[in-house]
N, C-alpha and C positions, 0 to 999 in steps of 0.2 A: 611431474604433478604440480609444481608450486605454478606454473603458467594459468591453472584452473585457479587457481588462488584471489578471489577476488583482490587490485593490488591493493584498495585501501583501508584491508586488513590487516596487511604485512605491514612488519615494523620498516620503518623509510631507514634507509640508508644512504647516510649523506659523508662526502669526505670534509677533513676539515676547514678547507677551503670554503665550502660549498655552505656549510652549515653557518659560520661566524659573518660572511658578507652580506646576507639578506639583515641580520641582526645589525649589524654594523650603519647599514644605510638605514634604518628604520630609526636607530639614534640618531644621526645626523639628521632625519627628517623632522623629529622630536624636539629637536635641538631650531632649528631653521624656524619650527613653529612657534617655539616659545619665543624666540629672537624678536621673532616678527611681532610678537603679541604684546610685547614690550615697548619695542616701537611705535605700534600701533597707538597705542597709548600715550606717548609721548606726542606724537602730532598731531596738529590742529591749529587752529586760531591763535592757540600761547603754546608754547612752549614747556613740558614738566620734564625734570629730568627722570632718566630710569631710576632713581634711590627712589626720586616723590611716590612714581607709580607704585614701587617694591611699597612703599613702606602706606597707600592706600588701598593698596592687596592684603597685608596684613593689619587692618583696622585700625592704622595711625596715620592720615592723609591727612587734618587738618585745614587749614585752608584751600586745597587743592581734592576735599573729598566731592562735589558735588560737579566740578568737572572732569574728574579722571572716574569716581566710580559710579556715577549718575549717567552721564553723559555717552564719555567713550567703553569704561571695560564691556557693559553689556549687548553695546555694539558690536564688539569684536569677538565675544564670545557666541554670539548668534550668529555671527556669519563663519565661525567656527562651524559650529555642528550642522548648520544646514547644509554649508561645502564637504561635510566628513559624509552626510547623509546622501546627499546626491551623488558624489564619487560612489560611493556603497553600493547606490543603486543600480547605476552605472556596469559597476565591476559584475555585478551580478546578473544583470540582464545578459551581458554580452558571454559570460561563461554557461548560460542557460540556451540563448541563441545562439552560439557561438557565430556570433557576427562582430566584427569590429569596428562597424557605425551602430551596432545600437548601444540605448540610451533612454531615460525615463520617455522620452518623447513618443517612443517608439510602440508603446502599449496606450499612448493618448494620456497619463497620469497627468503631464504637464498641461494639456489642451482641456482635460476634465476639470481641471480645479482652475483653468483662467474662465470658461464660461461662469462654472459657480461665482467664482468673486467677482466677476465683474455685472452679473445678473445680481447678485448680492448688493452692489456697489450704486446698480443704475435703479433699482425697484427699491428695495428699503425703506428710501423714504424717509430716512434718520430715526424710523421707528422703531430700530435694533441698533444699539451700540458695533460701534467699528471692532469691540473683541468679538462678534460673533464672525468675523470675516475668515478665520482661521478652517472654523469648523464647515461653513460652505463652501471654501476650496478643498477642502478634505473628503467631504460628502463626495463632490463632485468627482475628486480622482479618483475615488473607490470605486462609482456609480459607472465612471466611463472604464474603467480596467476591467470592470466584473463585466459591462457587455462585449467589450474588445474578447475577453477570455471566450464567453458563450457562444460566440459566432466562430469561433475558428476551432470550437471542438467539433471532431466528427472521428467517432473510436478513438479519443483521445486529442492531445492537443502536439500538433507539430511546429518547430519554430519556425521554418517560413509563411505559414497560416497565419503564425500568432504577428507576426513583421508585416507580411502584407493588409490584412485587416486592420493592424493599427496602427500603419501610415494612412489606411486612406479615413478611419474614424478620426485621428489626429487634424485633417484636413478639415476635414468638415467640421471638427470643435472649431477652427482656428475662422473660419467662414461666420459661425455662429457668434462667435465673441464679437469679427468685424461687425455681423447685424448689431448685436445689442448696443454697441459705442454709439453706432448710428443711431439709434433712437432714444441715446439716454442724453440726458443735460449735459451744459458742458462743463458744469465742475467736475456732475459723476464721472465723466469722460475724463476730463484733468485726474481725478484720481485713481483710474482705472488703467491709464497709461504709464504713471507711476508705478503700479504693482505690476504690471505686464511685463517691464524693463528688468525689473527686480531690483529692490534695495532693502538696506537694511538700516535705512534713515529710522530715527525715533524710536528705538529699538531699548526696552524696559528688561528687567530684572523679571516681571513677571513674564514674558515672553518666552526668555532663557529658559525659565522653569518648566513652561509647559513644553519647549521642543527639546531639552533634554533627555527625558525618560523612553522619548520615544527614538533616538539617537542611539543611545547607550543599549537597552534591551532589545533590542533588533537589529542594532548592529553586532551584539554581543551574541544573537540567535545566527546571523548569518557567518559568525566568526566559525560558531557551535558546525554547521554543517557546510566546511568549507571542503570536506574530502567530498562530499556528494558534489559541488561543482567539479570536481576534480574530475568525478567520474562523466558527468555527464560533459565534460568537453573531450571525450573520447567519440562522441557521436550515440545516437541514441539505440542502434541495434547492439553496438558492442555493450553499454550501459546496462540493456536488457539483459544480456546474455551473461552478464556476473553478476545477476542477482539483484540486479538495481531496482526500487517501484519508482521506474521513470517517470508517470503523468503524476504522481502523488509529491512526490521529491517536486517535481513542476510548479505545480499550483501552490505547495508550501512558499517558496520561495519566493513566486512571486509575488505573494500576497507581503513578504516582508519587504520585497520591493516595495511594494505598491506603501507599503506604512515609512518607510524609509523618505521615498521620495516625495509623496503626500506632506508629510509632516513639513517636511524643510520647504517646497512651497507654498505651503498653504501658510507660513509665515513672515515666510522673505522676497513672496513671489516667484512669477515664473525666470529665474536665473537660467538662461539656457549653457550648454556645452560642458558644464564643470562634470555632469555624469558621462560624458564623451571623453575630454580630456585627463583626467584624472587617472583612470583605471590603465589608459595605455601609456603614462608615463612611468606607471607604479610597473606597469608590466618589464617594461626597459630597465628598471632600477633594480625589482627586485626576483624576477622571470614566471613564470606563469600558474607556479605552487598557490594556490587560494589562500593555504595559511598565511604565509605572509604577504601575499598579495592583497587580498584586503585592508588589513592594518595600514600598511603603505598607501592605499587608494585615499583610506579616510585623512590620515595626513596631508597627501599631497592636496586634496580637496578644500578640504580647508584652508590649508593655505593658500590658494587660490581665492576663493575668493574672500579671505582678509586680506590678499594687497589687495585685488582689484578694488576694495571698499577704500582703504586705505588712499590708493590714488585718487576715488573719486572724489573725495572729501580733503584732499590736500592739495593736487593741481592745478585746480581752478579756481581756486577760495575767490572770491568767497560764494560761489557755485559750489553743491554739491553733485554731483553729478553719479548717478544709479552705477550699482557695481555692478550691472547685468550689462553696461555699454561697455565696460571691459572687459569682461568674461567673451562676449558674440565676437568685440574683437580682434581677440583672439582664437576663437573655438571657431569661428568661420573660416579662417583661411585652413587653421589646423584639417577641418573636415574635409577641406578639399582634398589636401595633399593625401588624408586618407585613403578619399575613394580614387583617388588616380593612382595610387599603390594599389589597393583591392584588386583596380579594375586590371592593370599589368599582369597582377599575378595570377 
């Protein structure tokens, strides 16, 4: 009888091995993070040691306050949560699809919100302040998720529908963005390449704040229903069959997607691969349980790209160079080796 059991009612039973190494590496990862975040801080153009930073993290920096907590922490903390948010997304799409190339891209999130900002960026006019740019590539990933969603319903939404529909809407966003460059100036254009690439150059304290909230509660919401991914990468008839509300479960999800991924480019730009990347190193690290699997995604995400930020602003001084050109890469060769694994097996 417990076989009818749906399993993500039963209490899990782990041996002790099995239970302290997923935990084990999550602190190393914790640890890696903060490491790095220290560092982070510490390079640049001068040199602070880790005490200055420690001691301009707890509101005693003094001479060294307006270039470590002005300058760099907000930097590194933005490229924080937008890498924790896109890993997120990532992890969740591909346990929704269970595909192992998808990725924000994949439902057009990323294609939706480069048209908006960059139609934001070329029309405007300067008759809207540059903080409204957030809110038009937001628009935009919603606007293009919700029609990717509507077109690949038919009784329901299945994930190859919902993959192939929003590679070929993805397309055509990325076509549309080409037109607008073309017809906009060339500063808009200069600035419209810059967020295409992704950085997190210039990056404020109030920034921080507003992609936080949307970071934390939606990642905290995807944490909340991480046994329903669990279920639904059993495949979708078995899913049915213990009781699941498969297309409900669906749409919720994705829609935390769609805020997850939204949010972190709609700030730092289109950064590709880190929702590619992310989730299948988390997978190797900590195996394919959501509970801890997510946690670890957002980790490994972020950290990602605060080095790749890190490099770009410390390699080439005094070039800053967009963390989206180290992210691609790396996430472009990774995605090959991907699909020539896929396609073998």
């Amino acid at each position: 009888m417990n076989r009818f059991v749906p399993f993500y009612n039963r209490k899990p039973h782990f041996s002790m091995r099995s239970d302290k190494r997923p935990m084990l590496t999550l602190l190393l990862l914790l640890a890696a993070l903060l490491s790095s975040f220290v560092l982070g801080a510490c390079l640049g153009n001068t040199w602070e040691s880790p005490l200055q930073v420690i001691r301009t993290i707890a509101g005693e920096g003094g001479d060294s306050t307006f270039v470590i907590g002005t300058l760099r922490l907000p930097r590194l903390v933005l490229a924080g949560l937008a890498g924790a948010g896109l890993s997120l997304a990532g992890a969740i799409l591909q346990g929704l699809i269970r595909n192992p190339l998808a990725a924000p891209d994949v439902l057009g999130m990323t294609g939706g919100a480069s048209v908006a900002a960059v139609a934001f960026i070329a029309f405007s006019g300067g008759k809207l302040g540059i903080g409204w740019l957030p809110v038009a590539a937001m628009g935009g990933a919603l606007l293009v998720s919700g029609l990717v969603y509507a077109l690949a319903w038919k009784n329901g939404v299945s994930p190859i529908r919902l993959v192939l529909i929003g590679v070929g809407i993805s397309a055509g966003a990325s076509s549309l963005t080409m037109l607008l460059l073309a017809f906009s100036s060339i500063t808009s254009a200069s600035k419209a390449y810059i967020w295409l690439t992704g950085s997190v150059y210039g990056a404020t304290w109030e920034q921080v704040l507003n992609l936080l909230p949307w970071t934390l509660v939606f990642g905290g919401i995807a944490w909340a229903n991480a046994r329903h991914l669990n279920v639904h990468g059993l495949g979708e008839q078995i899913a049915t069959g213990i009781g699941a509300a498969v297309q409900r479960q669906r749409l919720w999800l994705l829609l935390v997607t769609v805020a997850l991924a939204g949010s972190s480019v709609a700030l730092v730009g289109a950064v590709g691969f880190i929702g590619l990347i992310g989730p299948h190193i988390a997978r190797r690290l900590v195996g394919p349980s959501y509970g801890v699997l997510l946690p670890a995604a957002a980790l490994i995400g972020a950290l990602l790209l605060l080095l790749a930020d890190m490099a770009g602003r410390t390699l080439f001084q005094p070039l800053d160079v967009p963390a989206g050109v180290f992210t691609a890469a790396i996430g472009a060769p990774f995605f090959i080796m991907l699909l020539a694994r896929h396609r073998r097996h």
